[in-house]
BAZA-293899 format. One line per field, with one value per residue (C-alpha): x, z, y; residue number from 1. Coordinates in nm, 3 decimals, padded with zeros to 5 digits. Layout:
X = c(X ...) $
Z = c(Z ...) $
Y = c(Y ...) $
pos = c(NUM ...) $
***
This chain:
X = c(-00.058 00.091 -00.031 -00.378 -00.578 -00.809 -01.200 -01.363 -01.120 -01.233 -01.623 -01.561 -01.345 -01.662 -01.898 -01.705 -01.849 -01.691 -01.509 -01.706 -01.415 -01.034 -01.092 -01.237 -01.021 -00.740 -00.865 -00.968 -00.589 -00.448 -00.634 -00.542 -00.175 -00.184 -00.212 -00.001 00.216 -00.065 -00.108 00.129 00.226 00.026 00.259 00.136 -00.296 -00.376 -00.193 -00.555 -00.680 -00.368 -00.386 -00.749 -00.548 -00.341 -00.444 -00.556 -00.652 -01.024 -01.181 -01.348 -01.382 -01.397 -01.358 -00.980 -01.006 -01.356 -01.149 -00.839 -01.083 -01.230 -00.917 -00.772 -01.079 -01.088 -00.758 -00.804 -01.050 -00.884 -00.572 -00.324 -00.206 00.180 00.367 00.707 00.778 00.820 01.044 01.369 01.133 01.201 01.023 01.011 01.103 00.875 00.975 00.739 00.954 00.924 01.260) $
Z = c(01.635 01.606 01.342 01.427 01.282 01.050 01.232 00.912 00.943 01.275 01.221 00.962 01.173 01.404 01.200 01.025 01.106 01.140 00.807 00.681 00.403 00.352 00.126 00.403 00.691 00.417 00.398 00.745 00.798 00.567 00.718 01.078 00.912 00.769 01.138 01.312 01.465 01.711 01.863 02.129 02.031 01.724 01.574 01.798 01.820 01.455 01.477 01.429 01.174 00.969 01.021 00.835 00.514 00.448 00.121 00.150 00.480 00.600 00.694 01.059 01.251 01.621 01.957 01.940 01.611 01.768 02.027 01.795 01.565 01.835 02.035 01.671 01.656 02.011 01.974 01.613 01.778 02.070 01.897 02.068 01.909 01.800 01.865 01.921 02.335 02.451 02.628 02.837 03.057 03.049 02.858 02.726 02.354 02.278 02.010 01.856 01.731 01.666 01.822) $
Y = c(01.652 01.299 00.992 00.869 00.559 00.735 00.755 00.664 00.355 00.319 00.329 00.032 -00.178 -00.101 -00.222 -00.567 -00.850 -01.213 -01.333 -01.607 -01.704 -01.688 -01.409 -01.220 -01.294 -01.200 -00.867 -00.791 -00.862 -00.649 -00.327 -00.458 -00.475 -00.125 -00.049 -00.256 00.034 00.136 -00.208 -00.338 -00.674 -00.723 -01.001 -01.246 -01.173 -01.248 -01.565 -01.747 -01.548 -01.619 -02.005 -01.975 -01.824 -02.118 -02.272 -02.703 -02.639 -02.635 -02.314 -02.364 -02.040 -02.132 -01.889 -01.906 -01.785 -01.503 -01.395 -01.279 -01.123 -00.923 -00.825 -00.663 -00.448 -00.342 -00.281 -00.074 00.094 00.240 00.273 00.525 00.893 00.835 01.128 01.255 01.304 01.682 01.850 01.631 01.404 01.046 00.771 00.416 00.297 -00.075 -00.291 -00.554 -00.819 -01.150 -01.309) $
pos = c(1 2 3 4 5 6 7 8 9 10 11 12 13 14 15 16 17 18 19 20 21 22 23 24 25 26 27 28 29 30 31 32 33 34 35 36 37 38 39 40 41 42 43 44 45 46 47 48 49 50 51 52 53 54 55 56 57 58 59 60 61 62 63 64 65 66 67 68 69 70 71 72 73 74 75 76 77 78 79 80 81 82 83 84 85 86 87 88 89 90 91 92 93 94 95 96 97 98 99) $
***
């Protein structure tokens, strides 16, 4: 079975166009957070996206700022199955931290 990102989730994230406010960018980010466990290394790709949040700061959406929005929802929407390993073969344990 495993834990999957939900498709109706998926068809959304599909679908969202660019944030045009903080507001917006705020909660794109919280759905990409919800799902943060299926994307390798997603501490460091919304990076951008969180700068535009920051209160007394101008909003000005630029490619840096495109290209993280896009790589979350490619990344959203090809989002792995997370499931327990079977039987005794070996495999690898990742850890997103922030160090």
């Amino acid at each position: 079975q495993g834990v999957y990102v939900d498709p109706a989730k998926v068809e959304a994230i599909k679908n969202w166009t660019a944030p045009k406010t903080p507001t917006e960018v705020r909660q794109f980010l919280g759905l990409a957070g919800y799902y943060r466990r299926f994307i390798e290394g997603f501490s460091l790709i919304p990076k951008p996206l969180t700068k535009l949040t920051q209160k007394n700061k101008a909003y000005e959406w630029g490619e840096e700022e495109a290209e993280a929005f896009q790589l979350l929802k490619d990344r959203l929407c090809s989002a792995p199955i997370l499931a327990f390993p079977e039987g005794s073969e070996d495999f690898v344990v990742y850890c997103d931290a922030l160090l």
